[in-house]
C-alpha positions in Angstrom: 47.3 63.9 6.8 48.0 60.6 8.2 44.9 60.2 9.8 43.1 60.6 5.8 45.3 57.9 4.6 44.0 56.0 6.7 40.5 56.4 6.3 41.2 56.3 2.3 42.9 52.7 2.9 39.9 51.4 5.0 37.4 52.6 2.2 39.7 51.5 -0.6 39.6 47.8 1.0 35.9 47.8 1.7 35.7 48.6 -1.8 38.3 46.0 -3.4 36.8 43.4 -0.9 33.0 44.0 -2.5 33.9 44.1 -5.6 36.6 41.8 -6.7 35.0 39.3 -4.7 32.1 38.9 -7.5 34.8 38.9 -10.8 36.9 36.4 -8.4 33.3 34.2 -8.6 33.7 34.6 -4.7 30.2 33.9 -4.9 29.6 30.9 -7.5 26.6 28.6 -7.3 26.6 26.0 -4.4 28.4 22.8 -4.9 25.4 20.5 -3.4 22.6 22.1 -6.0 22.0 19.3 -8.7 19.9 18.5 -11.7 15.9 17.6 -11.5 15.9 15.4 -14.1 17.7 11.4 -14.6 17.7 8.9 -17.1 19.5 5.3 -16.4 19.6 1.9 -17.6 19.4 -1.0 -15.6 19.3 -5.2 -15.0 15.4 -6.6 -13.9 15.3 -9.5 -12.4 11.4 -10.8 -12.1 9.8 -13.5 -10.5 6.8 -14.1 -12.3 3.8 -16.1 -10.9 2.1 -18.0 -14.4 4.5 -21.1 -13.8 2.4 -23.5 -12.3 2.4 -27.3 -12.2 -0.7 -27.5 -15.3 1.5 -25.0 -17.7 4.7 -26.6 -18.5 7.2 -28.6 -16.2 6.8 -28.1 -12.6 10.9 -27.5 -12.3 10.2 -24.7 -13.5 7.0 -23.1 -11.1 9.7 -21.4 -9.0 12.4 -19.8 -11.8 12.9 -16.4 -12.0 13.2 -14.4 -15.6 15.5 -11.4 -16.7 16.5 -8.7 -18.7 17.1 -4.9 -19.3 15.2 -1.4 -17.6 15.7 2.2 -18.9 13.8 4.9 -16.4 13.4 8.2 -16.3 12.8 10.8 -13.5 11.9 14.7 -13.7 11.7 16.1 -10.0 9.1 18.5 -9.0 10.0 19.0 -5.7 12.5 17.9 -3.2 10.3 14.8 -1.9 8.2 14.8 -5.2 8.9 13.3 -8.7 7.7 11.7 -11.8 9.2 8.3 -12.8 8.8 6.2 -16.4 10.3 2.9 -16.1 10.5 0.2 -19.4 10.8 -3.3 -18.4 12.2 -5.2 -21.1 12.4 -8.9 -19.2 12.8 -11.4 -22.3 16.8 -11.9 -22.3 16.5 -14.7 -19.7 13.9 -16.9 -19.7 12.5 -20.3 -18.4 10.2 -21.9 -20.6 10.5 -18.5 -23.5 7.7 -16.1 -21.7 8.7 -12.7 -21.4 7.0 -9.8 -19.7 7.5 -6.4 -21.2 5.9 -3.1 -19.4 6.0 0.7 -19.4 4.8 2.0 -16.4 4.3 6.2 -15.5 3.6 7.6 -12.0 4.4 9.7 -9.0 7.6 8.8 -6.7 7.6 10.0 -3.4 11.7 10.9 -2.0 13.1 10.5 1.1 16.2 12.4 0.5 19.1 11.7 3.6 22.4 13.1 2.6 23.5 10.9 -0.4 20.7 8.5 0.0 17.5 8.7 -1.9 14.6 6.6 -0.4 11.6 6.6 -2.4 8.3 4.8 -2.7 6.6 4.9 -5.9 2.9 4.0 -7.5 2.6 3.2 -11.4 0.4 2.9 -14.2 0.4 1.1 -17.6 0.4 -1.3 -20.1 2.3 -4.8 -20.1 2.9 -7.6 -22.6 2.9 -11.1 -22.4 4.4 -12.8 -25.1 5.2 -16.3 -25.8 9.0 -16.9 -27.6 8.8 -20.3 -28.4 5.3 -21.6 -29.4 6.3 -24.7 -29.7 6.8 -25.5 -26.1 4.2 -23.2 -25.4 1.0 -24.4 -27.1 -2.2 -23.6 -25.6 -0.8 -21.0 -23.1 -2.3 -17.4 -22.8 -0.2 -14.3 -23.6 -1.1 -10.9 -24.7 -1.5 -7.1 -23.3 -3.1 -5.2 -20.4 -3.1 -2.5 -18.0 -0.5 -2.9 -15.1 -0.8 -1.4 -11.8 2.5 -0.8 -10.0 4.1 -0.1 -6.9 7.6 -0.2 -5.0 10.1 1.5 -3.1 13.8 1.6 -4.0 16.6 3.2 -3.0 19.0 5.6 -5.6 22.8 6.6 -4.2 23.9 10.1 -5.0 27.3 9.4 -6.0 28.5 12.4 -7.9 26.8 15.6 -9.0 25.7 13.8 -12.0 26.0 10.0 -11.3 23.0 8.2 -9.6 23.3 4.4 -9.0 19.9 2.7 -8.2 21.2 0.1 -5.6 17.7 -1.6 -5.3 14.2 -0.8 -6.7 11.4 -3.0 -6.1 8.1 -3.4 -7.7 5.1 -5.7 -7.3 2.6 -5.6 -10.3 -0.6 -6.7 -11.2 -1.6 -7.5 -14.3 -5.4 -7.7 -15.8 -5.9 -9.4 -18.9 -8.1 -12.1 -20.5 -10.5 -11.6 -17.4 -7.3 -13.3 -14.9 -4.0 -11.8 -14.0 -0.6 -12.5 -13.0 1.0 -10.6 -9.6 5.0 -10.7 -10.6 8.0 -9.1 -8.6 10.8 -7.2 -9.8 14.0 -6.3 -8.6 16.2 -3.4 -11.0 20.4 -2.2 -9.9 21.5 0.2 -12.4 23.3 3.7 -12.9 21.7 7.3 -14.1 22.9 10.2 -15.6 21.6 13.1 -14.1 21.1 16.4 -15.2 
């Protein structure tokens, strides 16, 4: 009779252990799994190349311009993704020219633990405008298509909080049969789900 009681308590554990283990969510989702998709805001800081020496005064050929990024990314795979960036660079300005863009394209992911390296190729349309035409008589402005590409570097720093440490992007613009070639440089946060 001993012996059966022993045999019933080795069952009855198996049992308990296999079962309660699911209603205990002994086995939940894994902790490292996140979202595929991320939206964030950010501060752009572009050096644009239309200062010269004939347009304006030359102090200002080499000053930079500024202003506010919001981006989105939906991940297809683990090294794959699509990204839409607006560039919204009018809030600091030079001589009152401001660039504005929205740009669409693939990003390719280097993922390494919490770091995200990425390189990234873009396509769209960009706006040159002129703030002040009074200082600004004569000058060119208007819209084209923008080509795009960079690399960055995003920083997984909860399950849903993404801070873009650096993203870099060197465009070409086409319109009115010339161009202008500036660079960008974006920090900011996302929110990912």
């Amino acid at each position: 009779m001993l012996k059966n009681w022993t045999t019933w308590t080795k069952i009855g554990a198996l049992l308990a252990v296999l079962t309660l283990s699911s209603i205990a969510y002994g086995q939940a989702a894994p902790t490292a799994s996140i979202g595929n998709k991320q939206v964030g805001f950010g501060f752009s800081y572009a050096h644009p190349d239309f200062w010269t020496s004939s347009i304006g005064d030359p102090k200002y050929a080499s000053s930079g311009i500024s202003g506010i990024t919001a981006y989105a990314d939906y991940d297809l795979s683990t090294h794959l993704s699509a990204e839409a960036d607006f560039h919204s660079i009018s809030l600091i300005t030079s001589l009152d020219r401001a660039e504005t863009t929205f740009l669409v394209g693939p990003r390719i992911m280097l993922p390494y633990g919490h770091l995200n390296f990425y390189g990234k190729a873009l396509i769209g349309i960009g706006d040159l405008s002129i703030q002040e035409w009074e200082d600004n008589g004569g000058l060119q402005s208007g819209s084209g298509v923008v080509y795009s590409y960079g690399a960055g570097l995003d920083i997984l720093c909860s399950q849903h909080i993404v801070i873009r440490a650096v993203d870099f992007e060197n465009q070409k613009w086409n319109f009115y049969g010339g161009g202008i070639s500036p660079t960008v440089l974006t920090f900011g946060a996302a929110y990912r789900f």
